[in-house]
C-alpha positions in Angstrom: 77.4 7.0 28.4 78.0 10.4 29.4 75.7 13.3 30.7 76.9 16.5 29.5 75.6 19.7 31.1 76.3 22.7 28.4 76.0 26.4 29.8 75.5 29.3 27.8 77.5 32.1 29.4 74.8 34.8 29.3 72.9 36.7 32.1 69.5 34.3 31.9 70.0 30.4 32.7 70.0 29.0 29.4 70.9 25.3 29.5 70.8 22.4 27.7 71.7 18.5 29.0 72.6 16.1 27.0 73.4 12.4 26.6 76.4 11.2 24.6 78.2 8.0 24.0 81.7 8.3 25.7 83.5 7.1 22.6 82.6 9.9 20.9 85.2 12.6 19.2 85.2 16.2 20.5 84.1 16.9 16.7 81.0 15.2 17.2 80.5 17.1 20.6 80.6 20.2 19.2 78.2 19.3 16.3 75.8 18.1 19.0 76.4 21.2 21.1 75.4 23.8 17.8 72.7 21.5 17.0 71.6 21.5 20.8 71.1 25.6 20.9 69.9 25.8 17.3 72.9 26.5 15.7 73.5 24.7 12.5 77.3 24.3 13.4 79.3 25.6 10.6 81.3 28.0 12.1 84.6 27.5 13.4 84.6 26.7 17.2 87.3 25.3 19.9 86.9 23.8 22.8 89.6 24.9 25.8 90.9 23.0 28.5 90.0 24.3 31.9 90.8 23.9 35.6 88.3 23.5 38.0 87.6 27.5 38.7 87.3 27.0 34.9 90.6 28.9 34.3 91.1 28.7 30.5 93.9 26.5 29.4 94.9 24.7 26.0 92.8 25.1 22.6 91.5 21.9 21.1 90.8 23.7 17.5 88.0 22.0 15.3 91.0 21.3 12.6 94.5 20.6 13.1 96.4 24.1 12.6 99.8 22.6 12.6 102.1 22.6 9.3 104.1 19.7 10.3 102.7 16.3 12.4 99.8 15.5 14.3 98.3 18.5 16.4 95.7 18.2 18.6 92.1 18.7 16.8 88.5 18.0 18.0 88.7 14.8 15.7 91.6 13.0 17.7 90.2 13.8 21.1 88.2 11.4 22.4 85.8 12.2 25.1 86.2 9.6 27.7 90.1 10.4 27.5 89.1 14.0 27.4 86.9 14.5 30.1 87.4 11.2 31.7 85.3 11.5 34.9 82.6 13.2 36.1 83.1 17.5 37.2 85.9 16.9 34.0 85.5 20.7 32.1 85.6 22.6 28.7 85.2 26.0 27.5 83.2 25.7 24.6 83.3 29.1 22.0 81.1 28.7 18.9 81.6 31.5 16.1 84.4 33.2 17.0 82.8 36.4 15.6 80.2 36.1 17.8 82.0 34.3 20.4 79.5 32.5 21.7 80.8 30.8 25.1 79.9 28.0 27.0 80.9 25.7 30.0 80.8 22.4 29.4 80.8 20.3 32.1 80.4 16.2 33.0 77.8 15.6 35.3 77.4 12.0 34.9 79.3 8.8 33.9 77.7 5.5 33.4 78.6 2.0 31.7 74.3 2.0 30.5 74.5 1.8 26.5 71.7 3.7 24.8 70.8 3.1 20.9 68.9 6.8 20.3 72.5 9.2 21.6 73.0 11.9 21.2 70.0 13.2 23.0 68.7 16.0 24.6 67.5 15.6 27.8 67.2 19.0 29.4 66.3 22.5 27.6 66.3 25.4 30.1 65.7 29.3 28.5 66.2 30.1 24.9 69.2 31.4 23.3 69.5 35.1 23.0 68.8 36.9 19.4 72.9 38.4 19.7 75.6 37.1 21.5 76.7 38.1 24.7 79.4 41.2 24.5 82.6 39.7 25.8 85.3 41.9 27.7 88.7 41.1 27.4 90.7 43.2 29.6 94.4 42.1 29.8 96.2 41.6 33.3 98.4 44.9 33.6 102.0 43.5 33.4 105.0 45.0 34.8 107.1 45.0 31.5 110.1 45.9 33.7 110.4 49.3 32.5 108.6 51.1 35.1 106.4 54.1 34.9 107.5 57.2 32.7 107.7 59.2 35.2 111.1 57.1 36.1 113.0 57.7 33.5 112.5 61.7 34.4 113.7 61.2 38.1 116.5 59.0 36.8 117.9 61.4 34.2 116.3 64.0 34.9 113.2 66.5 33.0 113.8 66.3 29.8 112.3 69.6 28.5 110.2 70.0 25.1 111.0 73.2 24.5 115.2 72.3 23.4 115.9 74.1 20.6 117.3 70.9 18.2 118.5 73.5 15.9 121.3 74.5 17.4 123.6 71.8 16.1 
């Protein structure tokens, strides 16, 4: 059995624990998750690896997206080989027009069996009425190219005012 701990990332603490079996696919996860903060859990969602400074890493999309073989989906991952100890991590994001985000994180492992799982065992705050506004501001790359003010000290000003007509 696993403890779950499930994060809304929002200003307020808004938290909910839960109890799962640890046989259980990353599809059902999610459905508990939705259910869990009152969502009714038909909107597309993926959960993402992540590192322990919960650096986001590979998507584990609700369906397979691949054309050809067997990608990764929530339905083939299985919890206690997805997560397989406790501190184990996931990025959860629920509605991806919404982008509701969420760490997901195993507090708990246990060999106990329960009957009653998935439970909640933990509600803390209540989930705001609209998402939080998420930011995604790219790292600035150097593409290699420098600035443009390069190219004009390497070949020098290149005026505007050239009269193209003369040719």
């Amino acid at each position: 059995m696993y403890k779950i701990r499930v994060i809304l990332d929002t200003k307020e603490d808004v938290i909910r624990t839960i109890l799962v079996d640890d046989n259980l696919n990353l599809e059902d996860l999610h459905a508990t998750i939705a259910k869990s903060f009152g969502f009714g859990g038909q909107e597309m969602a993926s959960f993402y690896r992540t590192d322990d400074e919960w650096n986001q890493g590979e998507e584990i999309p609700l369906f397979n997206m691949e054309e050809i073989g067997e990608g990764v989906s929530m339905q083939t991952c299985i919890l206690n080989e997805t997560l397989p100890e406790e501190g184990a991590k996931l990025i959860y994001v629920y509605d991806f027009l919404k982008m509701w985000t969420f760490y997901v994180e195993v507090i708990e492992v246990t060999s106990e069996k329960k009957e009653d799982l998935p439970q909640i065992i933990l509600t803390v705050g209540e989930i705001p009425s609209e998402a939080p506004e998420k930011e995604f501001v790219a790292e600035k790359l150097d593409d290699g190219f420098g600035d443009e003010e390069d190219i004009d000290d390497e070949f020098g000003h290149f005026d505007d005012d050239y009269d193209y007509n003369e040719y």
